[in-house]
C-alpha positions in Angstrom: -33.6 25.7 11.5 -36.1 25.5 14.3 -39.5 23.9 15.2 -42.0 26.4 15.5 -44.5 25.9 17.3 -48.0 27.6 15.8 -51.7 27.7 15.8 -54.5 27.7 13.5 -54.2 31.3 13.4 -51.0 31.2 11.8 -51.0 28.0 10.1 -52.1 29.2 6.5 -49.4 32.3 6.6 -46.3 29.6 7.4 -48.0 27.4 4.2 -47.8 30.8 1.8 -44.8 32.3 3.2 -42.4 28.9 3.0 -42.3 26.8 -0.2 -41.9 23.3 1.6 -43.4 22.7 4.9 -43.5 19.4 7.3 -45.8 19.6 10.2 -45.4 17.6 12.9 -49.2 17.2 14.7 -49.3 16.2 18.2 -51.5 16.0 21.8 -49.8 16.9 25.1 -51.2 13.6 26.1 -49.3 12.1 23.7 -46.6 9.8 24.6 -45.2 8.7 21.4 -45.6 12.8 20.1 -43.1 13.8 23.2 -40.4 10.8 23.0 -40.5 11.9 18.7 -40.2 15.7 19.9 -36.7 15.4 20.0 -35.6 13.6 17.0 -37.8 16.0 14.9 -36.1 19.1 16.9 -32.8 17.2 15.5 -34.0 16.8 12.1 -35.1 20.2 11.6 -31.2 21.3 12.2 -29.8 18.4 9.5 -28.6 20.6 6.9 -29.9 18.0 4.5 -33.3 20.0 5.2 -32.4 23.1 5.5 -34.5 24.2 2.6 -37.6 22.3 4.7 -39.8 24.8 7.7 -40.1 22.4 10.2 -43.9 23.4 12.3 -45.5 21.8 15.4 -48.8 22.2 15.9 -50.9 21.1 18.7 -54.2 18.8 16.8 -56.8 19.2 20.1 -56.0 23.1 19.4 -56.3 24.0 16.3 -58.7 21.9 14.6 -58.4 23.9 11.2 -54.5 22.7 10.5 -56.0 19.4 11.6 -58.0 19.3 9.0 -56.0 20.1 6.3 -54.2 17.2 6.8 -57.0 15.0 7.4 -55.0 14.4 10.6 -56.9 11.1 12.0 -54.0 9.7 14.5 -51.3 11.1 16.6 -48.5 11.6 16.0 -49.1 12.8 12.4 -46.6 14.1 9.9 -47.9 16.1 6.6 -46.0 18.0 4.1 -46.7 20.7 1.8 -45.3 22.0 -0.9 -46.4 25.5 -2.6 -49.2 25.7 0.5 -50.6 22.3 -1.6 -51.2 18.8 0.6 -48.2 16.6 -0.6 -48.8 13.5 1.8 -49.1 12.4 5.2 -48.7 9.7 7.7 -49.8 8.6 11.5 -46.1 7.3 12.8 -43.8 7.3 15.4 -40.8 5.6 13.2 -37.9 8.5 12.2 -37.3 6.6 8.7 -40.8 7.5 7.6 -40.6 10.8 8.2 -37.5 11.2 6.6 -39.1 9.2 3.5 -41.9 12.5 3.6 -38.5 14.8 3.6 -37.5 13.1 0.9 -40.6 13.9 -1.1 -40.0 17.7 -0.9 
């Protein structure tokens, strides 16, 4: 499956319409958001998580998906599950997202 890339606009309508969600938020200033871009595009095609919508969405942008992660540093990874906050973590280290894939 791919990343899709959306905005606040859309953000609530990807959380009802898919079960479990990981978002990946990021800042085009971002260093350690591009050099993860990547290894989240890859992850999103293990078929491990093929059950799993894989978003990006750009924090600076659309501050109302920011704040329903309580998104405080960048890169930040949240899941949901049901549309519901399951957790999420400020990280740049593959093996803790795939701990938050584990989770859903």
């Amino acid at each position: 499956m791919a990343v899709e890339l959306i905005d606040d606009l859309e953000f609530a309508q990807k959380l009802q319409q898919n079960d479990k969600v990981i978002v990946k938020y990021y800042a085009d200033w971002c260093g350690s958001c591009r050099l993860f871009a990547p290894k989240y595009k890859r992850l999103s095609g293990d078929e491990r998580f093929s059950g799993i919508t894989f978003l990006d969405v750009n924090a600076e942008k659309n501050p109302d998906a920011r704040r329903m992660a309580g998104v405080s540093s960048l890169p930040y990874f949240a899941i949901f599950k049901g549309g519901e906050l399951v957790d999420g973590t400020c990280t740049s280290k593959e093996e803790l997202v795939l701990d938050l894939l584990q989770k859903l």
